[in-house]
Gaussian input, Z-matrix of N, CA and C with variables (Angstrom, degrees):
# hf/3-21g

backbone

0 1
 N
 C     1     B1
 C     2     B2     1     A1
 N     3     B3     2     A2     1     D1
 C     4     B4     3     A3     2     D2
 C     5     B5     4     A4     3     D3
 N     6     B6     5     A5     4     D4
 C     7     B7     6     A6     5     D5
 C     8     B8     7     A7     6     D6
 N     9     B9     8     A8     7     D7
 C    10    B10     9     A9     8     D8
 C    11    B11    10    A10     9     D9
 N    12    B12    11    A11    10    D10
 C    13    B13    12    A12    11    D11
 C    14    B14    13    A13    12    D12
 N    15    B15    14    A14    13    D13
 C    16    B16    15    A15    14    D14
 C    17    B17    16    A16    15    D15
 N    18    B18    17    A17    16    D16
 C    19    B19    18    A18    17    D17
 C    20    B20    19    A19    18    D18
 N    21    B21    20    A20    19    D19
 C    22    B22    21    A21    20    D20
 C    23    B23    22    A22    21    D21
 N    24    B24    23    A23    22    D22
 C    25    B25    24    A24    23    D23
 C    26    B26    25    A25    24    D24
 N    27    B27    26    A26    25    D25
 C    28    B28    27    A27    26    D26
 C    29    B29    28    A28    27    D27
 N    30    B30    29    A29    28    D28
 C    31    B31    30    A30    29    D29
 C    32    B32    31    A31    30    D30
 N    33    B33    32    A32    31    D31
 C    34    B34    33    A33    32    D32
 C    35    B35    34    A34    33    D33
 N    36    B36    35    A35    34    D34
 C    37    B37    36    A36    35    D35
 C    38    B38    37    A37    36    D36
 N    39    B39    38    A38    37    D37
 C    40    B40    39    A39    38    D38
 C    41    B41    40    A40    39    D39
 N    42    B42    41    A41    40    D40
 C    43    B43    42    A42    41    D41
 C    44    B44    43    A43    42    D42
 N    45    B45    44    A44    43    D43
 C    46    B46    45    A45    44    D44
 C    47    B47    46    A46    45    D45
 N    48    B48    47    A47    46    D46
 C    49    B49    48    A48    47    D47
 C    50    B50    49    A49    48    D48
 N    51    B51    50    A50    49    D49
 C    52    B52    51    A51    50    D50
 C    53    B53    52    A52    51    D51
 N    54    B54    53    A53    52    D52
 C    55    B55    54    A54    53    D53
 C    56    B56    55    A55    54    D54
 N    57    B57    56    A56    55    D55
 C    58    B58    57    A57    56    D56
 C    59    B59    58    A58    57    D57
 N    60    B60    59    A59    58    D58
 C    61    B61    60    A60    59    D59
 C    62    B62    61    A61    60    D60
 N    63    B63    62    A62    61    D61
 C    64    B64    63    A63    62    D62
 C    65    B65    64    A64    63    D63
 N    66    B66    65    A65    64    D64
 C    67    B67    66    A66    65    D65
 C    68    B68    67    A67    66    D66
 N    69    B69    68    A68    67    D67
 C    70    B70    69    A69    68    D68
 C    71    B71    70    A70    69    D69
 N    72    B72    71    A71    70    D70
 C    73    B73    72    A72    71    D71
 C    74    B74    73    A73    72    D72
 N    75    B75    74    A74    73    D73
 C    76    B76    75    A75    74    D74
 C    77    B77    76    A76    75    D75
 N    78    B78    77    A77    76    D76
 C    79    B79    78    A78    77    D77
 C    80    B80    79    A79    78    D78
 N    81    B81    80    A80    79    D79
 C    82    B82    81    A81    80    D80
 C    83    B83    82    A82    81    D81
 N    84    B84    83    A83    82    D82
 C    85    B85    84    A84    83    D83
 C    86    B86    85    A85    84    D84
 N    87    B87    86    A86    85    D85
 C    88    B88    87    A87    86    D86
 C    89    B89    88    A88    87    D87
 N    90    B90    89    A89    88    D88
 C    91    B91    90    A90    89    D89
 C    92    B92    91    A91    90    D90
 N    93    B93    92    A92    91    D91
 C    94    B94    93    A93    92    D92
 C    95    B95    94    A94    93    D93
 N    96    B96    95    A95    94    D94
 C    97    B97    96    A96    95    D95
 C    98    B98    97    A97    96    D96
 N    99    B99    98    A98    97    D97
 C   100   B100    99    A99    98    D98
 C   101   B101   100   A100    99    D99
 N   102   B102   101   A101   100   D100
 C   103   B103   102   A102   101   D101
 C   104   B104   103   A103   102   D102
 N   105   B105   104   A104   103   D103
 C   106   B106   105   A105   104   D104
 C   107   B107   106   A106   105   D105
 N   108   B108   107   A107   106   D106
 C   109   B109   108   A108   107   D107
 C   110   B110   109   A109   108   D108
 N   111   B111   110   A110   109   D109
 C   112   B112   111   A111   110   D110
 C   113   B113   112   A112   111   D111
 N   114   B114   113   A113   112   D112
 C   115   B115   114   A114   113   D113
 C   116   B116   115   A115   114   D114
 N   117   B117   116   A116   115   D115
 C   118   B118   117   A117   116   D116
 C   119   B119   118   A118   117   D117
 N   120   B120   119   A119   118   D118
 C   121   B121   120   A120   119   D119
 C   122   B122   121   A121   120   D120
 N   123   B123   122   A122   121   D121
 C   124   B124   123   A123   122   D122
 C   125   B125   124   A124   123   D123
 N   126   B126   125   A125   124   D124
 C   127   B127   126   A126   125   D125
 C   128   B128   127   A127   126   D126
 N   129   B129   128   A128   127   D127
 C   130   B130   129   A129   128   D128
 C   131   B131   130   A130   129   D129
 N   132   B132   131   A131   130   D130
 C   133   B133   132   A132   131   D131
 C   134   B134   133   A133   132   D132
 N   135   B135   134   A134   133   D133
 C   136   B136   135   A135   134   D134
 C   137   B137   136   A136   135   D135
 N   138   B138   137   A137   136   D136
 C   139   B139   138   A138   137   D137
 C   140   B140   139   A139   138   D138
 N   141   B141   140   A140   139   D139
 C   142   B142   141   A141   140   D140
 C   143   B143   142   A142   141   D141
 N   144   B144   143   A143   142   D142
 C   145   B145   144   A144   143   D143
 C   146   B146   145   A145   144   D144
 N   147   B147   146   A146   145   D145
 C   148   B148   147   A147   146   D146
 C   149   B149   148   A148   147   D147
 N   150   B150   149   A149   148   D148
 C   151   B151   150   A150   149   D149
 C   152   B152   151   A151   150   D150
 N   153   B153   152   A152   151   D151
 C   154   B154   153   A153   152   D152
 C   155   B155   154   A154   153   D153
 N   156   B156   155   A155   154   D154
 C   157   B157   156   A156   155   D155
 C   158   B158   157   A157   156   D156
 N   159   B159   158   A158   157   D157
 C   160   B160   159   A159   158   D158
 C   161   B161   160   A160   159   D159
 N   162   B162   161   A161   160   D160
 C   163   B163   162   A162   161   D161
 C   164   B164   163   A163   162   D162
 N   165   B165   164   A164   163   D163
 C   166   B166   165   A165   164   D164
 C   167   B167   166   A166   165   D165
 N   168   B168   167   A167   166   D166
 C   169   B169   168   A168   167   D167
 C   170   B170   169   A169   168   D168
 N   171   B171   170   A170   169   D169
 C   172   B172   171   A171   170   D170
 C   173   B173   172   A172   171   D171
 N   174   B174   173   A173   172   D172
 C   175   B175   174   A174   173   D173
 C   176   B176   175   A175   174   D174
 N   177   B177   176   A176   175   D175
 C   178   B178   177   A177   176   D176
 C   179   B179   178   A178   177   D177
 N   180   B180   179   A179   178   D178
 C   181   B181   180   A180   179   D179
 C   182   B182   181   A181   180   D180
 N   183   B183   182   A182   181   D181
 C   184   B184   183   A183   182   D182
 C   185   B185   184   A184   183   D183
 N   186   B186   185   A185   184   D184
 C   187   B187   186   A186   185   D185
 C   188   B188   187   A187   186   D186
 N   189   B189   188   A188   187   D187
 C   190   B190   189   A189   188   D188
 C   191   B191   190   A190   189   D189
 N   192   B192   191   A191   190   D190
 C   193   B193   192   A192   191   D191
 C   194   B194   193   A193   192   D192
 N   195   B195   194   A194   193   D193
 C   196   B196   195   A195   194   D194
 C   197   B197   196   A196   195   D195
 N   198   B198   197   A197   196   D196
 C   199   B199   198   A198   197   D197
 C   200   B200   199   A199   198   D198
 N   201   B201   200   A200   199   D199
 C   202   B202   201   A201   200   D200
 C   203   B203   202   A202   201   D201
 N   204   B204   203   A203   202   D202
 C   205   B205   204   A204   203   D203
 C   206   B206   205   A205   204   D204
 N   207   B207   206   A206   205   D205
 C   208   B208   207   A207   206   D206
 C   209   B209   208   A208   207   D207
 N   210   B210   209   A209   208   D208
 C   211   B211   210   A210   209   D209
 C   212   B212   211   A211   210   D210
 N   213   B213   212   A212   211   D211
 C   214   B214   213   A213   212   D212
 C   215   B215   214   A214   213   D213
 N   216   B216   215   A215   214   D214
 C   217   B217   216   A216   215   D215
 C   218   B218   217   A217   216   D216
 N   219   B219   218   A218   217   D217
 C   220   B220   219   A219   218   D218
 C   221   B221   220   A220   219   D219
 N   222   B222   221   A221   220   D220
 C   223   B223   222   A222   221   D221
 C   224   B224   223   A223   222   D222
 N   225   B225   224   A224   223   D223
 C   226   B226   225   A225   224   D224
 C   227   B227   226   A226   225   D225
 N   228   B228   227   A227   226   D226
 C   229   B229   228   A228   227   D227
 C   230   B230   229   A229   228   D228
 N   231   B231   230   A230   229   D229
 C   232   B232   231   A231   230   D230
 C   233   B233   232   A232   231   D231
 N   234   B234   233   A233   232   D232
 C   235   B235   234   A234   233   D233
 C   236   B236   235   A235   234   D234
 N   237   B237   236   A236   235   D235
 C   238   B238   237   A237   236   D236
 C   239   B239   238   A238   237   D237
 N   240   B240   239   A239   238   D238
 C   241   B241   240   A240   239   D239
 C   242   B242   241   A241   240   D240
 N   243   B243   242   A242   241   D241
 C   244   B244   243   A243   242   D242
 C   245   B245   244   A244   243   D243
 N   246   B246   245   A245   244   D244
 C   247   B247   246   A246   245   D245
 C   248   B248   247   A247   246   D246
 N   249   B249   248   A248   247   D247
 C   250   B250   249   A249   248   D248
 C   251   B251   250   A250   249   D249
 N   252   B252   251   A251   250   D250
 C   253   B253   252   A252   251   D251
 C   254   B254   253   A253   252   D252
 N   255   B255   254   A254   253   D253
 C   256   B256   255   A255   254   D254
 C   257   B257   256   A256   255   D255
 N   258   B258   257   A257   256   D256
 C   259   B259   258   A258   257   D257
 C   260   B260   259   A259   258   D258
 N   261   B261   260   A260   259   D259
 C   262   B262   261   A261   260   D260
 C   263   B263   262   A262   261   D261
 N   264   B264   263   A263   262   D262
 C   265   B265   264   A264   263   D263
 C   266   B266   265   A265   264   D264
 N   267   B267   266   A266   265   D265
 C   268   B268   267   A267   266   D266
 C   269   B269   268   A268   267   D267
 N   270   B270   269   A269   268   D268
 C   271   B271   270   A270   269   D269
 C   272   B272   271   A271   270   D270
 N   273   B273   272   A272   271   D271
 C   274   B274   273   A273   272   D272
 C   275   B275   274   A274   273   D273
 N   276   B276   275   A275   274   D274
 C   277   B277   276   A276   275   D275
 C   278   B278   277   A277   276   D276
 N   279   B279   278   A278   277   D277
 C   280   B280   279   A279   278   D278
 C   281   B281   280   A280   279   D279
 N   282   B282   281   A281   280   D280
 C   283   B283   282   A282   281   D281
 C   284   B284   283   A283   282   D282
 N   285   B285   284   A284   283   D283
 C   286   B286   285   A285   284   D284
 C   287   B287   286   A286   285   D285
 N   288   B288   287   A287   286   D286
 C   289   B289   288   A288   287   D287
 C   290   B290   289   A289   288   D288
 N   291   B291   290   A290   289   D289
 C   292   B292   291   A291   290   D290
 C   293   B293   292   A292   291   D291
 N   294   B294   293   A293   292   D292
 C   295   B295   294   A294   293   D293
 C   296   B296   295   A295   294   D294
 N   297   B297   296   A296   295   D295
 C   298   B298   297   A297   296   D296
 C   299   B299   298   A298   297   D297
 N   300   B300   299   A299   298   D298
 C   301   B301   300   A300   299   D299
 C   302   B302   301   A301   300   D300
 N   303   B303   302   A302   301   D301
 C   304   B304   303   A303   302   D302
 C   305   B305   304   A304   303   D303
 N   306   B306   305   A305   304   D304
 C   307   B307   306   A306   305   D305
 C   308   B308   307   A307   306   D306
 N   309   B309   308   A308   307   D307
 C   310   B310   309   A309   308   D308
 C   311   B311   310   A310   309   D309
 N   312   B312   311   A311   310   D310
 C   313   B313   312   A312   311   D311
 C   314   B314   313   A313   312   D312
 N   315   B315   314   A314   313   D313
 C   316   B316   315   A315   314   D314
 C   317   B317   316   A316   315   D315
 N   318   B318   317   A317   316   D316
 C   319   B319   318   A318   317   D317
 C   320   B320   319   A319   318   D318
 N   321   B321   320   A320   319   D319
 C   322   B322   321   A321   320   D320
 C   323   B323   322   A322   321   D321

   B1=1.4500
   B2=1.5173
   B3=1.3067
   B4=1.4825
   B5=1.8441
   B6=1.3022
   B7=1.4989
   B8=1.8566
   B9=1.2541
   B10=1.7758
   B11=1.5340
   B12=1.3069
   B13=1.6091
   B14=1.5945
   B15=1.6008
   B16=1.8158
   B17=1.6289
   B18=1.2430
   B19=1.1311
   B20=1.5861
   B21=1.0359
   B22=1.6727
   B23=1.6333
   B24=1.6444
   B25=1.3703
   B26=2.0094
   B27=1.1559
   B28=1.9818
   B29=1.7137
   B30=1.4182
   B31=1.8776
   B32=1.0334
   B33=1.1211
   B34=1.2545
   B35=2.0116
   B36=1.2003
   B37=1.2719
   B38=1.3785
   B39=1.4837
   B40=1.9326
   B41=1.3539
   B42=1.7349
   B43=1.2925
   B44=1.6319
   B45=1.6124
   B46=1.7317
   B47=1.4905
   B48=1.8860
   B49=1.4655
   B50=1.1143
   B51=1.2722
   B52=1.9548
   B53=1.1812
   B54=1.2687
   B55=1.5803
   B56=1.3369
   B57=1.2756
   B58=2.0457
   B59=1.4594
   B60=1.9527
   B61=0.8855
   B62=1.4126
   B63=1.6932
   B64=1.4568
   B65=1.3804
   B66=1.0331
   B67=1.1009
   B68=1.9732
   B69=1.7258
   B70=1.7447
   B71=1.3149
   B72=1.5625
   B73=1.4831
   B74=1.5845
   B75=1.2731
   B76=1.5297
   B77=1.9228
   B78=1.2744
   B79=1.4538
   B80=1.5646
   B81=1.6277
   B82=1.4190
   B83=1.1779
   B84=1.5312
   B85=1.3491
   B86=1.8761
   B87=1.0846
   B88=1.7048
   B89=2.0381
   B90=1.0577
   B91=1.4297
   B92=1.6351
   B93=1.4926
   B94=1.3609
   B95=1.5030
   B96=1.4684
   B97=1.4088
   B98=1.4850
   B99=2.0040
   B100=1.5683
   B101=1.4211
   B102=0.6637
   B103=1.5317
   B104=1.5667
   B105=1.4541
   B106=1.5681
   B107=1.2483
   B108=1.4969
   B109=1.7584
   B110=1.7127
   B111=1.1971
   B112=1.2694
   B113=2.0192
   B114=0.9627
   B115=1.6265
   B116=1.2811
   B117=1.1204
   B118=1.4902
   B119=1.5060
   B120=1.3137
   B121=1.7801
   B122=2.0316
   B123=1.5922
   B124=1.5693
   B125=1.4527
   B126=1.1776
   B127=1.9405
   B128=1.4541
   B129=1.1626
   B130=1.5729
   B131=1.2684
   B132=1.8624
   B133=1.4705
   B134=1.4687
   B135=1.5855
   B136=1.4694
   B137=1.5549
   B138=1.1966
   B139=1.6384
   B140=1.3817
   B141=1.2593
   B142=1.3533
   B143=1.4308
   B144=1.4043
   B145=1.3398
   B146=1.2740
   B147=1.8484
   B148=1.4994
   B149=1.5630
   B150=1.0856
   B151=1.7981
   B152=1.6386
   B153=1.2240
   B154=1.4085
   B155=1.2829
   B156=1.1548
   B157=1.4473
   B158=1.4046
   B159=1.6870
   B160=1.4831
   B161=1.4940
   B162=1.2829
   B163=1.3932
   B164=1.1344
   B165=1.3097
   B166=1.8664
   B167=1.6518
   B168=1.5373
   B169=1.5798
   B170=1.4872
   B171=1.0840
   B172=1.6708
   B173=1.3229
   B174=1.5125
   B175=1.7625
   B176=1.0885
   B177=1.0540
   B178=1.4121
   B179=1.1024
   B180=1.5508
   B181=1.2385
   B182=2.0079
   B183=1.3763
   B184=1.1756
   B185=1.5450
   B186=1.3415
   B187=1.5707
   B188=1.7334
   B189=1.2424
   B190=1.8851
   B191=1.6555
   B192=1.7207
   B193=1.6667
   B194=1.9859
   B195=0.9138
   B196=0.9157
   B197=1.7353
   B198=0.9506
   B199=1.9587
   B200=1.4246
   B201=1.8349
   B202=1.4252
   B203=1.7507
   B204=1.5041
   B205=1.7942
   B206=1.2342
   B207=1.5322
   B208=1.5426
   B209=0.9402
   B210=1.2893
   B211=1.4146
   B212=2.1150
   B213=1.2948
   B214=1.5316
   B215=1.6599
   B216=1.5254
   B217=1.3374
   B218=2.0538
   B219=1.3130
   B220=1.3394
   B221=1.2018
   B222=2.0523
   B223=1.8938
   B224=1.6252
   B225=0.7863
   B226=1.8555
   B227=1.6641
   B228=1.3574
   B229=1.3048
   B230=1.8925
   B231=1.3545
   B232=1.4584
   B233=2.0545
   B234=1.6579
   B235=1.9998
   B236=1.2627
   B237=1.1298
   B238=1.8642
   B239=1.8452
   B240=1.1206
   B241=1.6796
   B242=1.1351
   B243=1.5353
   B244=1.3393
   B245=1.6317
   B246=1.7088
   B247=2.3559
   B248=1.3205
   B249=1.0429
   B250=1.6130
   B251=1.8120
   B252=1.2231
   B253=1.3779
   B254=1.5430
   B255=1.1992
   B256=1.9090
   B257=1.6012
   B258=1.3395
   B259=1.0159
   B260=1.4248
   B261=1.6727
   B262=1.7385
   B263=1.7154
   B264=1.2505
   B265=1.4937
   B266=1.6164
   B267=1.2080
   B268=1.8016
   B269=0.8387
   B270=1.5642
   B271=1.2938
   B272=1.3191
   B273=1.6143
   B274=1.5622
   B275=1.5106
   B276=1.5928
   B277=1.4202
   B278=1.4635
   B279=1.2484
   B280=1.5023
   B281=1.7414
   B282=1.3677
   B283=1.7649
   B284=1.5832
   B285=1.1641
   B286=1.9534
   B287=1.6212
   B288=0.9627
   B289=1.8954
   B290=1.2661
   B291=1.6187
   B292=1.6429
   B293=1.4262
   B294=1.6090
   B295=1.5098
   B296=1.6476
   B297=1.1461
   B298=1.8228
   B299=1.3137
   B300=1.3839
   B301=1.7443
   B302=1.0452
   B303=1.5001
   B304=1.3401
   B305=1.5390
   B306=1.5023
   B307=1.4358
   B308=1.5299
   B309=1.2777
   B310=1.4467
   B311=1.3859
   B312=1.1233
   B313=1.3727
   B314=1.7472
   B315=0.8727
   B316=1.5281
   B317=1.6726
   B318=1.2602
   B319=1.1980
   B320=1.6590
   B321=1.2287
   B322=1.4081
   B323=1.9264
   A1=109.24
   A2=113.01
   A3=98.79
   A4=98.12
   A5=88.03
   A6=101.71
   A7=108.85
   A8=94.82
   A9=112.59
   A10=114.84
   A11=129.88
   A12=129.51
   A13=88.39
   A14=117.27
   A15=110.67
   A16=90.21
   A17=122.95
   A18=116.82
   A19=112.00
   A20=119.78
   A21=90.81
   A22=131.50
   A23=111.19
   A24=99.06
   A25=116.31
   A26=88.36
   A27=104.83
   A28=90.92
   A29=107.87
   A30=90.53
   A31=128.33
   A32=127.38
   A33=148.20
   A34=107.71
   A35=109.34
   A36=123.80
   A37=114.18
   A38=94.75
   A39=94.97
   A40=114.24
   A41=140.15
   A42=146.80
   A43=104.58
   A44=120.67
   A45=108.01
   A46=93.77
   A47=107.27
   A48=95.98
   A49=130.70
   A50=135.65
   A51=125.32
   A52=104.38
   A53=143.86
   A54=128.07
   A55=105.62
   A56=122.49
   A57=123.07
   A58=105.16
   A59=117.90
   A60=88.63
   A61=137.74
   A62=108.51
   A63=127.09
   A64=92.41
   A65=141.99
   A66=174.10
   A67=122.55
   A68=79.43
   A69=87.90
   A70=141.17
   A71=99.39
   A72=109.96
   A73=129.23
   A74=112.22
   A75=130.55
   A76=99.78
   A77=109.51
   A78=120.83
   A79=103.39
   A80=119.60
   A81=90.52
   A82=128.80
   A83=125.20
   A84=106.96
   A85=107.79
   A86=92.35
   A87=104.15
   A88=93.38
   A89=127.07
   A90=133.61
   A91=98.32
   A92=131.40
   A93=133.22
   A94=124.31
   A95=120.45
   A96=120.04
   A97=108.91
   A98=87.98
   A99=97.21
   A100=111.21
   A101=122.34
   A102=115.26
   A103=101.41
   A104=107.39
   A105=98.95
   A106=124.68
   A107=103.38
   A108=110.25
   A109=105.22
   A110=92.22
   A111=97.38
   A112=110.48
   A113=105.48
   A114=97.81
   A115=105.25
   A116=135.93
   A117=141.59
   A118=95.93
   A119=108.49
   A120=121.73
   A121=102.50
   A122=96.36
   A123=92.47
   A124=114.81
   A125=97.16
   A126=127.17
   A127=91.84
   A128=137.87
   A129=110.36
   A130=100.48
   A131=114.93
   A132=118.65
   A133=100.77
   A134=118.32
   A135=122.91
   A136=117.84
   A137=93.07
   A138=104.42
   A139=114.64
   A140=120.17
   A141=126.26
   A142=111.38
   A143=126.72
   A144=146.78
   A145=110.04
   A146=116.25
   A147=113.43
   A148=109.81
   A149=123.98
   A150=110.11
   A151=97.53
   A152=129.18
   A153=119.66
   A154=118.08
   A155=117.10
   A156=123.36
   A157=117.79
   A158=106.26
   A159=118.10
   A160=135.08
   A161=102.15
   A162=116.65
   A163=122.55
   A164=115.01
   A165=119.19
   A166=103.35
   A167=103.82
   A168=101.56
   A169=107.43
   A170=129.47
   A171=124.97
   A172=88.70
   A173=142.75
   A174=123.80
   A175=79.74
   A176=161.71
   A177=151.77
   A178=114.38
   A179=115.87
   A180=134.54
   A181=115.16
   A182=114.08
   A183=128.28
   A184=107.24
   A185=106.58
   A186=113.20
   A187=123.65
   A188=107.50
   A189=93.13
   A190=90.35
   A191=81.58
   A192=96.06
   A193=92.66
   A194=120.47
   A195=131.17
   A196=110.13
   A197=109.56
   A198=123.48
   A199=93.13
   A200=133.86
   A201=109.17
   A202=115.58
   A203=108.63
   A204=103.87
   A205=98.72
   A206=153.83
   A207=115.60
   A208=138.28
   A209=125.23
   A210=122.26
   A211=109.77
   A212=93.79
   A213=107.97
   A214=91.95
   A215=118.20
   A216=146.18
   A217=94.39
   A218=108.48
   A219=123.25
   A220=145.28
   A221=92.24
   A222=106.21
   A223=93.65
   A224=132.69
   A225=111.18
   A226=103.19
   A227=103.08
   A228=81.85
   A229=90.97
   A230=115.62
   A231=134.97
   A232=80.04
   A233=93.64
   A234=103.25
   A235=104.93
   A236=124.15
   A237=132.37
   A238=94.02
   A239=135.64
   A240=134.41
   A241=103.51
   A242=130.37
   A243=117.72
   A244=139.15
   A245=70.45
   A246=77.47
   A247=88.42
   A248=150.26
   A249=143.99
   A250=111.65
   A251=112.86
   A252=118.96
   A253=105.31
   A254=116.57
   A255=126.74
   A256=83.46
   A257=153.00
   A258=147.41
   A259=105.56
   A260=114.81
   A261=110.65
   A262=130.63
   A263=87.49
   A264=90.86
   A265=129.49
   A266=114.11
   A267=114.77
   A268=151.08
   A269=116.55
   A270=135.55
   A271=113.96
   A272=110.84
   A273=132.35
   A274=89.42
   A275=124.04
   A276=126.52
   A277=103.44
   A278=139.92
   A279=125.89
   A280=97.54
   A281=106.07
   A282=102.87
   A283=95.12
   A284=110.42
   A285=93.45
   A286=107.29
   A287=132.31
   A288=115.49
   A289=115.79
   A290=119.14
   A291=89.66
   A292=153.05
   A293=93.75
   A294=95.94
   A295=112.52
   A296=93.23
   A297=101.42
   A298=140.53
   A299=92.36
   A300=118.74
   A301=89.21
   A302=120.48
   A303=150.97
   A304=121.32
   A305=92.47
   A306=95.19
   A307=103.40
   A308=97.45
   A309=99.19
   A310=119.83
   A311=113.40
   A312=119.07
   A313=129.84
   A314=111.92
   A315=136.84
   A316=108.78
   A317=104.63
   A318=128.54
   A319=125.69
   A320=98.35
   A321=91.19
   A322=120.02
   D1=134.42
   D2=-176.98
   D3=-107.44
   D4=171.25
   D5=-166.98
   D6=-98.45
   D7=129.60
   D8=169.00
   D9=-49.99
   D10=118.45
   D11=177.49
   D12=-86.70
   D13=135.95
   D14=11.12
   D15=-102.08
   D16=165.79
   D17=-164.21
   D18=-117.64
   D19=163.53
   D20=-152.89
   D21=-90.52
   D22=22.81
   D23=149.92
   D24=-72.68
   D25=-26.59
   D26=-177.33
   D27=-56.40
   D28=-60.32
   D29=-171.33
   D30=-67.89
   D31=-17.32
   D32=169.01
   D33=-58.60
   D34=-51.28
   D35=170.84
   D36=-55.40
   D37=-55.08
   D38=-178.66
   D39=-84.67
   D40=-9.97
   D41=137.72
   D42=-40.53
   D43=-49.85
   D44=-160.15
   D45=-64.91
   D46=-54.02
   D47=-168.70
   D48=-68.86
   D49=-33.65
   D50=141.56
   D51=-21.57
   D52=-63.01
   D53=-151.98
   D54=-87.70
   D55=-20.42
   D56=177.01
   D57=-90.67
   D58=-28.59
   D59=167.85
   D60=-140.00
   D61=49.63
   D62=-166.32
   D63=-143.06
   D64=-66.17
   D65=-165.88
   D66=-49.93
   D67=-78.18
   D68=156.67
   D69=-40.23
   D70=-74.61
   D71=163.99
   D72=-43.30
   D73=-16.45
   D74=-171.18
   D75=-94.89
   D76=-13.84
   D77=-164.31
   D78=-81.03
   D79=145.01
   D80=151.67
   D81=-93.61
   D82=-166.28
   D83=-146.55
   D84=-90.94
   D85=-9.93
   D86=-170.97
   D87=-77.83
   D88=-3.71
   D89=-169.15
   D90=-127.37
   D91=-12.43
   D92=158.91
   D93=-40.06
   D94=-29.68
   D95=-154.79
   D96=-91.03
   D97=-38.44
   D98=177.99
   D99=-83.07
   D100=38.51
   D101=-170.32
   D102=-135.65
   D103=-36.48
   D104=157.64
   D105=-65.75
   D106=-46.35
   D107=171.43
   D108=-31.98
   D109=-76.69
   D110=-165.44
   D111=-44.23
   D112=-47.53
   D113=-177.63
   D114=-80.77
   D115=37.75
   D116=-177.31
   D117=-120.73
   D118=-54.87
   D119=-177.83
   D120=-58.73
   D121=-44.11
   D122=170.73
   D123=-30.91
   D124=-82.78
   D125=177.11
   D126=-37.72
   D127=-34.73
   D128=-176.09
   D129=-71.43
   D130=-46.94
   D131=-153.40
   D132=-56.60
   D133=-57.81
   D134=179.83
   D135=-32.26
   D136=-63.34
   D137=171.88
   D138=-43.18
   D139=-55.15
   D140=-160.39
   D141=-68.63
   D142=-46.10
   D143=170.78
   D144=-33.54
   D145=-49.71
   D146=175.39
   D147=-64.37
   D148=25.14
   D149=172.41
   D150=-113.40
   D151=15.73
   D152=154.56
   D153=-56.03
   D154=-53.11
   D155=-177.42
   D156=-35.83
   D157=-72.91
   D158=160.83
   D159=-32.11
   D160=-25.10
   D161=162.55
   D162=-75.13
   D163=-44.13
   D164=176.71
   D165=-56.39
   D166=-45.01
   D167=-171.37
   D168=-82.86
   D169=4.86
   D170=173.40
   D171=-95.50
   D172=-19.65
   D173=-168.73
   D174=-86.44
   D175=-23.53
   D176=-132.30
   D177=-100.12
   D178=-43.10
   D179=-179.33
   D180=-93.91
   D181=-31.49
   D182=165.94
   D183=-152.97
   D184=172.62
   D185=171.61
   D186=-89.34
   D187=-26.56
   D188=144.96
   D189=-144.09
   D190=-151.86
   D191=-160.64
   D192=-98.41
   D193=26.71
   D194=174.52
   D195=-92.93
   D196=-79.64
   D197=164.40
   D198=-47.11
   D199=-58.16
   D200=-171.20
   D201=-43.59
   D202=-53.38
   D203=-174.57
   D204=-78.03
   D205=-25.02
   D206=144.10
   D207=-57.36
   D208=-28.35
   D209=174.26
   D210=-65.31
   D211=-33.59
   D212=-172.50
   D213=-52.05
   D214=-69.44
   D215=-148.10
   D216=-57.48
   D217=-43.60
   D218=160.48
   D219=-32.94
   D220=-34.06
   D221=-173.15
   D222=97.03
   D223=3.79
   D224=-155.96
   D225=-87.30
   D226=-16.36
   D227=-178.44
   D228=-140.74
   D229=63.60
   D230=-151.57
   D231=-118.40
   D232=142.51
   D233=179.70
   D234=-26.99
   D235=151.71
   D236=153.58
   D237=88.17
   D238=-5.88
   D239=179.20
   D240=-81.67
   D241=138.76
   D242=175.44
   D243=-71.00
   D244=7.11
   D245=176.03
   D246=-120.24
   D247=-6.32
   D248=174.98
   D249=-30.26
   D250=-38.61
   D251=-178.23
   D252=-77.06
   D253=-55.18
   D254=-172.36
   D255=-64.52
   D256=-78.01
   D257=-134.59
   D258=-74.76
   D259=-49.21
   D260=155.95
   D261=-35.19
   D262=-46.63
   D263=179.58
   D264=-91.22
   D265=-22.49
   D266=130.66
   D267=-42.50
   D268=-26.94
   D269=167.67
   D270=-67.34
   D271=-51.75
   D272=-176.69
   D273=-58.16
   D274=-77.98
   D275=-160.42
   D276=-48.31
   D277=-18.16
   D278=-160.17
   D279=-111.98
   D280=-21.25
   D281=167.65
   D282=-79.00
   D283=-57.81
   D284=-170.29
   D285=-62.42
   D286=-47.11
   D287=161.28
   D288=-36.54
   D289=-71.70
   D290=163.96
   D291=-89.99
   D292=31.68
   D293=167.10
   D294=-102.73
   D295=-15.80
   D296=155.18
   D297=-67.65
   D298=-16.00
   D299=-176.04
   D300=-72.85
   D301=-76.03
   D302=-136.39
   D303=-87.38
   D304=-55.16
   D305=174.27
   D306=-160.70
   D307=102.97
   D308=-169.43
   D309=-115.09
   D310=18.14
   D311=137.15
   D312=-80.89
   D313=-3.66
   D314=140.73
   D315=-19.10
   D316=-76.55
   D317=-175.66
   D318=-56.68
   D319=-64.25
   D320=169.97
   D321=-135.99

């Protein structure tokens, strides 16, 4: 199924910036604080949404992340295994999702 543009981490994006920057300034100031709050929580939601993905590829490899670090703890997906690479790089993608969540200036 392909997906409808914009898709909704994108609206979410173009909802925060209307409200920081049409919106706000129009606010008074005693209603300023929440209004960042609130487009702050946006930016998490957006953010957060991209860890679906990571999820499809963790069923893929096990059925939660539970069996993934046993299976890890195991060797199963240890250098020279033939998922050693997919399982490396899931790991990476699901720390950089939530260091984007979280603190995503972290990153760059």
């Amino acid at each position: 199924m392909l997906a409808e543009e914009p898709l909704p981490p994108d609206l979410l994006a173009i909802a925060r910036e209307v409200l920081l920057k049409d919106l706000l300034p129009a606010l008074p100031p005693d209603k300023a604080f929440a209004a960042r709050m609130v487009a702050n929580a946006m930016a998490i939601a957006a953010r957060s949404s991209e860890e679906g993905d990571a999820e499809a590829r963790l069923a893929a490899l096990a059925s939660d992340a539970r069996s993934l670090a046993t299976d890890i703890r195991a060797g199963r997906f240890d250098p020279g295994t033939p998922q050693h690479g997919e399982a490396a790089a899931l790991l990476d993608d699901i720390t950089r999702a939530r260091c984007l969540v979280s603190a995503p200036r972290a990153l760059g």
